[in-house]
C-alpha positions in Angstrom: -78.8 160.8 11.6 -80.1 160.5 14.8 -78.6 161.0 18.3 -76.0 158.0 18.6 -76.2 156.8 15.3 -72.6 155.9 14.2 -71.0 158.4 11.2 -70.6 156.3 8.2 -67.1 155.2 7.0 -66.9 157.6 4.2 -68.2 160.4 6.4 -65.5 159.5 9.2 -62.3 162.0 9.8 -59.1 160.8 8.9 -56.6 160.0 11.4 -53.8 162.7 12.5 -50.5 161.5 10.5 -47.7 163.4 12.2 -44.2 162.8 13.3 -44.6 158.9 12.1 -47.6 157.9 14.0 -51.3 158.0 13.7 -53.6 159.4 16.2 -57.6 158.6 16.0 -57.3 161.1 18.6 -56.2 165.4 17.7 -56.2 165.9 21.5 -52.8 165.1 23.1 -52.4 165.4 27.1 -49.7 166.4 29.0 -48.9 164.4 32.5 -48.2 167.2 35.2 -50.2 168.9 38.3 -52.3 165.9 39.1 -52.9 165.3 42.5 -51.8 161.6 42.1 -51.1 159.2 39.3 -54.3 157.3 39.7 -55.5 160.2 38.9 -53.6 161.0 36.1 -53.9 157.6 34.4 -58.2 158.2 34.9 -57.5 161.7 33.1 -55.8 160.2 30.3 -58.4 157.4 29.7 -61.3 159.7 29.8 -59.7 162.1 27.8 -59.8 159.5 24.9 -55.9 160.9 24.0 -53.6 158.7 22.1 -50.0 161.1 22.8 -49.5 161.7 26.4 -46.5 164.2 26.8 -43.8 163.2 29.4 -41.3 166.2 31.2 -38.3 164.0 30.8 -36.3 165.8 33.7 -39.2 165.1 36.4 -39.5 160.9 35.8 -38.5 158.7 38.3 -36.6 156.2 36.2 -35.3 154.7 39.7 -37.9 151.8 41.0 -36.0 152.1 44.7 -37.6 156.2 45.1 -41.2 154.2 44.2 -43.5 154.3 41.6 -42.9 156.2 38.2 -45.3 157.8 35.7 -44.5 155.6 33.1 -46.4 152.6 35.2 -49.6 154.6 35.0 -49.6 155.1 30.8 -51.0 152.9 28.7 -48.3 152.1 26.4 -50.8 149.6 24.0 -53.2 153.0 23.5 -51.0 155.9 23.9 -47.7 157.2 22.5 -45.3 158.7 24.6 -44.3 162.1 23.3 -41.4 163.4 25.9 -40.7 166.8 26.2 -37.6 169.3 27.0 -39.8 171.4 29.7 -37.5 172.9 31.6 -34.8 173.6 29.3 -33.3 177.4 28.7 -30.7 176.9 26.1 -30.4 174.9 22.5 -27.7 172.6 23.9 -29.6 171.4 27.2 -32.6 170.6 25.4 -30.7 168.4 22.9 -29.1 166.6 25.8 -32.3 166.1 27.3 -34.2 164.5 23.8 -30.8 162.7 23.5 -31.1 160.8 27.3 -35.1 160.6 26.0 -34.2 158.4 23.1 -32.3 156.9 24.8 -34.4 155.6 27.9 -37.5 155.7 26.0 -36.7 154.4 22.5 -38.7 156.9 20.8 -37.8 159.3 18.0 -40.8 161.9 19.3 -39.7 164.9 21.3 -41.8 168.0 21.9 -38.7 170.7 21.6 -39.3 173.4 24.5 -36.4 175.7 24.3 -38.0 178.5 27.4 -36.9 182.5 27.4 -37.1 183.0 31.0 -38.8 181.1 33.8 -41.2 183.9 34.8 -43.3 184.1 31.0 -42.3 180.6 29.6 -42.2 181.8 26.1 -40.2 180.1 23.6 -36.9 181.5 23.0 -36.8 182.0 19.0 -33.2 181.9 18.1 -32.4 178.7 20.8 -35.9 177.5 19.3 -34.6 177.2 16.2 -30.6 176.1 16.4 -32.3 173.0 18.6 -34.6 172.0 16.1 -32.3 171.9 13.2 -29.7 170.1 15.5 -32.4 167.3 16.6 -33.9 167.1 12.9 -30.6 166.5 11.7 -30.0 163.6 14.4 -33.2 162.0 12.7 -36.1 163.5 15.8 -39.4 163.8 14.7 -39.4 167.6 16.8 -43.0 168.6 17.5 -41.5 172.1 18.3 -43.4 174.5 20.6 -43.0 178.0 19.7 -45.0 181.5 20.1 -47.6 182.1 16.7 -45.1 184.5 14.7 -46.3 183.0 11.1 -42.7 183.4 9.8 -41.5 181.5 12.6 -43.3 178.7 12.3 -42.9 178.8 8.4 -38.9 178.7 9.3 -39.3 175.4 11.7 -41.4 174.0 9.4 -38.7 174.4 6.3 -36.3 173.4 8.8 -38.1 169.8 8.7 -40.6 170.2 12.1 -42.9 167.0 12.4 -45.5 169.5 13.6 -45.0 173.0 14.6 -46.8 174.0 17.6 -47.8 178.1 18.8 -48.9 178.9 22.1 -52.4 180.2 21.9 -51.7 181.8 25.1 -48.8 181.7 28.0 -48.6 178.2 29.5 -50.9 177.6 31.8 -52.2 181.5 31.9 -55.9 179.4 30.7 -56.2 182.7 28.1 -57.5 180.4 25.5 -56.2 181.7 22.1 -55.5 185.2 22.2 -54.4 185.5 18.7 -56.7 183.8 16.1 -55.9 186.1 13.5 -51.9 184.7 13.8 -53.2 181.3 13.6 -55.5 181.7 10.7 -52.1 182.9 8.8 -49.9 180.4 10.1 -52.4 177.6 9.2 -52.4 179.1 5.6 -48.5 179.4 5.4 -47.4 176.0 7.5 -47.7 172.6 5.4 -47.2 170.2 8.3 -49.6 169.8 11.0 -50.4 172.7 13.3 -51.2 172.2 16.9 -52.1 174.5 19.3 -50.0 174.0 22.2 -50.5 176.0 25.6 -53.3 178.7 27.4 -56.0 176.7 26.9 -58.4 176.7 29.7 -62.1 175.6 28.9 -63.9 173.4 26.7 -64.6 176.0 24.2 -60.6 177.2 23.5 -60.4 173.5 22.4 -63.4 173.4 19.9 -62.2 177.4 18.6 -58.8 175.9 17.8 -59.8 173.1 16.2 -62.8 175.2 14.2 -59.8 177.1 13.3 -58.5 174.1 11.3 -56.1 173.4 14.3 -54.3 169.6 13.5 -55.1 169.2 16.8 -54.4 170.5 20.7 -51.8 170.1 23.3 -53.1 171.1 26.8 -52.3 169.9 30.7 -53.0 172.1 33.3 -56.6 172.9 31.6 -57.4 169.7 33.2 -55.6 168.8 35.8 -56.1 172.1 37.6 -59.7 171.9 37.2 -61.9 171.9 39.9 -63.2 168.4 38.6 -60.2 167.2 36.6 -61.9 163.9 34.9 -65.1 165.3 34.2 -62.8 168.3 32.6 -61.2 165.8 30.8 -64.4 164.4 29.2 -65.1 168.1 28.0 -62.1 168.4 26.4 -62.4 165.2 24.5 -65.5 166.1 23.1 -64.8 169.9 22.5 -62.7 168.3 20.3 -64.3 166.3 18.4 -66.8 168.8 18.0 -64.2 171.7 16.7 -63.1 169.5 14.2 -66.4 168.2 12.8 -67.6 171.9 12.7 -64.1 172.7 10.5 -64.8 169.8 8.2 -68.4 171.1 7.8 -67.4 174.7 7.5 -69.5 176.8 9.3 -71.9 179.7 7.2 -70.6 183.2 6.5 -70.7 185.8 8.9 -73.3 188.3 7.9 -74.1 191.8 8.9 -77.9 191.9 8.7 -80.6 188.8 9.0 -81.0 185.8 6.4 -84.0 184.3 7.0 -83.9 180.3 7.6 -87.1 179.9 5.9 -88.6 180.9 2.3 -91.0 184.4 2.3 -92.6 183.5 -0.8 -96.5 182.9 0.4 -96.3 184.8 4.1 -98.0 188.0 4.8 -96.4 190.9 4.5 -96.1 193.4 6.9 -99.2 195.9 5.2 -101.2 192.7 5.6 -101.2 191.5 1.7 -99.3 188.6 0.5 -95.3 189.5 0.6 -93.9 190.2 -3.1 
């Protein structure tokens, strides 16, 4: 086909099915570090994302202190997935998806239950008494966690929508520093993977999703870009381009040469016809 020619129907990638929605889009886009929320609502566009995350603790729900993120999301294209950033303990991020239900009228919450503030890694054991808590309250908990295969095999039994390892610190931009983890966990885990956290090019996008990623979570990969919207483009189509490449499946990794075209009727090296 050539360049621009549209895939046909049967050739076309499903949607993502998780947590009770479906996304045309596997990228999902967090809402922090812009430099303003024109900005943020340009990033979001561009980025062709149809689940924008939402720090619940840092809207402005109060139209007095002025505007609010919320006014700069596209509710008609994009899902609202709030999050628990923030939160250090089980109980204060169940209070926190509790007032996000509440306000936002959404089952979604992206579970963050934080160690320490200095690494921001996922505390296991608070990890996981939140996310049977907030399943049994009827959450769909997209849970972010480190990529400990039995970990994620535990949220997953404990009925995550989508179980979600860092590939890297947040925001450290590392890209994914343990492929080998994720290879396992995509192996072991039965709902839908997504790489959450370190990404920081293009290329850690299309890596994950050649991994056979459901799809990746990222923020401050574009917004502290040097060119935030054009970074935002990259990542859409890094995307779309890991996955393709995953439903293609790529050759085998070989040692030595295979030679792309047939030796039968080229000269050998002696000068005679090769064998």
């Amino acid at each position: 086909m050539g360049a621009g020619t549209p895939v046909p129907v049967h050739e076309a990638d499903a949607p993502l099915d998780v947590g009770g929605i479906s996304l045309g889009s596997r990228l999902l886009v967090g809402t922090g570090k812009y430099a303003s929320f024109e900005e943020t609502r340009a990033a979001l566009e561009i980025s062709g994302c149809e689940c924008v995350t939402v720090a619940v603790r840092r809207v402005n729900l109060d139209a007095a202190k002025g505007p609010s993120l919320l006014e700069f999301i596209d509710r008609k294209r994009c899902h609202i997935l709030p999050n628990t950033a923030g939160c250090f303990d089980a109980q204060s991020a169940i209070r926190t998806a509790e007032l996000a239900r509440a306000i936002l009228d959404t089952p979604l919450i992206k579970l963050e239950v934080l160690g320490d503030p200095k690494t921001l890694l996922p505390d296991p054991v608070g990890t996981l008494e939140a996310t049977r808590e907030l399943v049994r309250q009827g959450f769909q908990v997209f849970v972010y966690c480190s990529d400990d295969p039995r970990m994620c095999v535990r949220l997953a039994e404990l009925g995550a929508a989508s179980v979600m390892p860092a590939g890297s610190p947040i925001g450290s931009g590392q890209g994914i520093l343990n492929p080998n983890a994720l290879r396992i966990v995509l192996e072991l885990v039965h709902v839908p993977v997504i790489v959450d956290a370190g990404v920081g090019t293009a290329s850690d996008v299309a890596f994950a999703m050649e991994l056979g990623a459901a799809g990746v979570l990222l923020n401050t990969a574009i917004a502290g870009a040097r060119e935030p919207l054009r970074m935002a483009a990259a990542m859409r189509d890094a995307c779309r381009a890991g996955r393709q490449a995953f439903l293609a499946g790529r050759i085998p990794r070989r040692l030595y040469a295979n030679a792309s075209s047939p030796l039968e009727g080229t000269i050998a090296p002696g000068g005679g016809p090769a064998a």
